[in-house]
C-alpha positions as CSV (number, residue, x, y, z in Angstrom):
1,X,0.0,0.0,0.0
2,X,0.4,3.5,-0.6
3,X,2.2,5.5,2.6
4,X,3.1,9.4,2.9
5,X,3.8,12.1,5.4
6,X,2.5,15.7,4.9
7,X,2.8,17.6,7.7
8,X,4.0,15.3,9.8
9,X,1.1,13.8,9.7
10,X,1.5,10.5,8.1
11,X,-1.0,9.2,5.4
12,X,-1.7,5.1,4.2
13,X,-4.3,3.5,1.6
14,X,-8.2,5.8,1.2
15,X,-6.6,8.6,3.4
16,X,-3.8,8.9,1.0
17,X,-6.5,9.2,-2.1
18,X,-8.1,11.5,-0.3
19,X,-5.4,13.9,0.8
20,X,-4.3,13.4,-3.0
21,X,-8.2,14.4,-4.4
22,X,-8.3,16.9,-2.3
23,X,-4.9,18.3,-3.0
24,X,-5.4,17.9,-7.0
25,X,-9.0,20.0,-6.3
26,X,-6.9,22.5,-4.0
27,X,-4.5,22.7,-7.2
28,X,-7.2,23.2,-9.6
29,X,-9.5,25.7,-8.0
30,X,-5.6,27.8,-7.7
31,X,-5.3,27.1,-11.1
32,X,-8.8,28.4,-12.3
33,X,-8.6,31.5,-10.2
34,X,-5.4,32.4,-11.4
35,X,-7.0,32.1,-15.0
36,X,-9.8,34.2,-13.7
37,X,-7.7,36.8,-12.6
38,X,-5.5,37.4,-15.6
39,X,-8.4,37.2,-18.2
40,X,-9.7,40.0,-15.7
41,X,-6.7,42.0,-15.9
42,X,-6.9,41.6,-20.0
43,X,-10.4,43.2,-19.6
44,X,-9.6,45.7,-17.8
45,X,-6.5,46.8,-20.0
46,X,-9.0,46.5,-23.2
47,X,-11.7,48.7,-21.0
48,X,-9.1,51.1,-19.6
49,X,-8.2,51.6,-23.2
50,X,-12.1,52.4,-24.8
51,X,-12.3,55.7,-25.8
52,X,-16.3,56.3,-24.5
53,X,-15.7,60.1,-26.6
54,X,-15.9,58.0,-30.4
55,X,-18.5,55.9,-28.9
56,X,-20.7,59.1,-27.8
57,X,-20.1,60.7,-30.8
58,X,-20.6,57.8,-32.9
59,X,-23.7,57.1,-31.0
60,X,-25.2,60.9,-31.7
61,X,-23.7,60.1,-35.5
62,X,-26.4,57.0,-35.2
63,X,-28.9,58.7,-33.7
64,X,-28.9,61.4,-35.8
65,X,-29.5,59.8,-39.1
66,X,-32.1,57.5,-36.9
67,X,-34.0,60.3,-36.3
68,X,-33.6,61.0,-40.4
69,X,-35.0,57.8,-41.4
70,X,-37.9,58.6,-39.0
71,X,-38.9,62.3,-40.4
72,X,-38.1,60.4,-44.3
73,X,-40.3,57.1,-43.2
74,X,-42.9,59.5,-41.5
75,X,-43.4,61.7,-44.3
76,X,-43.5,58.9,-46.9
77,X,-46.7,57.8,-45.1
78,X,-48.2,60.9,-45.0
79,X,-47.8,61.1,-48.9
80,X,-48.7,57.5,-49.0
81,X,-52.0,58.5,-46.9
82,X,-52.5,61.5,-49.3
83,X,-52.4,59.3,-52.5
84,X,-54.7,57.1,-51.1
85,X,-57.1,59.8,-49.9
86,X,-56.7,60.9,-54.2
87,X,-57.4,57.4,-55.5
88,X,-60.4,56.9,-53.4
89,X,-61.7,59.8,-54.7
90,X,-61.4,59.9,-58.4
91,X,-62.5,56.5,-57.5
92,X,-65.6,57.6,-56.2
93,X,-66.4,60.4,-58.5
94,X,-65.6,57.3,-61.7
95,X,-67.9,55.4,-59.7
96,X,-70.9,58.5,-59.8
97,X,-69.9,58.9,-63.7
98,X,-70.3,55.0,-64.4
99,X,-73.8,55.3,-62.5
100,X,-74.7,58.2,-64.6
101,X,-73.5,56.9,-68.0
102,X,-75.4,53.8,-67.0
103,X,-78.7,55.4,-66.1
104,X,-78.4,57.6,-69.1
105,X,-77.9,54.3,-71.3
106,X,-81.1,52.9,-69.6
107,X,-83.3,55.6,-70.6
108,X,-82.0,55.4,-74.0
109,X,-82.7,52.1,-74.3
110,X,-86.0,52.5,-73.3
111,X,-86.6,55.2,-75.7
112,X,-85.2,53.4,-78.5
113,X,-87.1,50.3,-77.4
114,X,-90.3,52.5,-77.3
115,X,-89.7,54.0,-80.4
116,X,-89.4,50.5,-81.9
117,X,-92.5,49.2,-80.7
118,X,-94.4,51.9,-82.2
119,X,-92.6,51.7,-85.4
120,X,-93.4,47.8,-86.0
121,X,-97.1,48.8,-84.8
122,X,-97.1,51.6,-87.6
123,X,-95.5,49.1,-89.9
124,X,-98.1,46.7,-89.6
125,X,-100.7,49.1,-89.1
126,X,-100.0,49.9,-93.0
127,X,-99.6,46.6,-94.2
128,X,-102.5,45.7,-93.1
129,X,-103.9,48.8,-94.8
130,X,-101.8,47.9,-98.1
131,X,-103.0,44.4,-98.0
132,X,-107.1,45.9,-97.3
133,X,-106.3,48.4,-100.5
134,X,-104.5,45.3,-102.6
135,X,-107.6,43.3,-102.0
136,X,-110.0,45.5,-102.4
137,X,-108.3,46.5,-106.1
138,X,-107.7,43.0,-106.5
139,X,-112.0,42.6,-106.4
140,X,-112.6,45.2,-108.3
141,X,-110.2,44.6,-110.7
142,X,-111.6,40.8,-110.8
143,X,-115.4,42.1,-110.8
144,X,-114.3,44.5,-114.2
145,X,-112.4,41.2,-115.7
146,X,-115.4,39.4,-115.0
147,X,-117.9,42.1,-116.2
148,X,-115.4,42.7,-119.8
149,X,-115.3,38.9,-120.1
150,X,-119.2,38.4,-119.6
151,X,-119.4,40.8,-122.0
152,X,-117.4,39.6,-124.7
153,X,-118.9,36.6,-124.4
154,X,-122.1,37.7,-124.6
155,X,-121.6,40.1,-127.5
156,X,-118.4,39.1,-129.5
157,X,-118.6,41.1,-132.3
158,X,-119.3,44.6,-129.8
159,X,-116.0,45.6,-128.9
């Protein structure tokens, strides 16, 4: 077995892989915050050395043209808003025209279908009266055939 003296203190078997975990953990922990400490002291080197005057003015340099793009974004909707407001109203007033045009064409059309009507009635008012005439001529001329032919045939010789 395993045998040491720290101390004077003298050490066999677990307690001597004991004393040696806890040792090697007493090692480590130095060795971490001795890591700990230097990266802190390259911080603080890095943040000793900021210059927080470029960063200000850089920041105002930022806020600045922030406050650009703001006024340029605000007034883009306002024009945007104004356009809309436009279209909606030469939307509206096509809108009115199309209702007019559209009411106009109506009454037209109803004239012009009126105006037919009467037309074919007139039309066929006067064919029926043309037909009336051509049959009535169309007797009489038959009752004068008739009347010349009788009388031929009665009387040869008289014409």
């Amino acid at each position: 077995m395993a045998e040491f003296e720290f101390a004077g203190m003298n050490f066999k078997g677990g307690k001597a892989a004991i004393v040696f975990t806890a040792l090697s953990t007493l090692g480590g922990a130095l060795w971490a915050g001795f890591e700990f400490y230097a990266d802190y002291m390259n911080m603080r080197e890095v943040v000793q050395n900021i210059d927080v005057g470029v960063i200000e003015s850089r920041n105002a340099v930022i806020e600045t043209k922030l406050d650009e793009a703001i006024e340029y974004t605000r007034d883009i909707k306002n024009s945007l808003k104004d356009d809309i407001t436009r279209i909606e109203r030469v939307s509206d007033s096509a809108a009115s025209r199309v209702k007019d045009l559209q009411s106009d064409v109506d009454d037209r059309l109803r004239a012009v279908s009126d105006l037919t009507r009467e037309t074919e009635k007139d039309v066929r008012d006067t064919m029926r009266d043309l037909e009336t005439r051509i049959e009535s001529d169309m007797e009489k001329l038959e009752t004068d055939l008739e009347n010349k032919l009788q009388k031929a045939l009665d009387n040869p010789l008289a014409d």
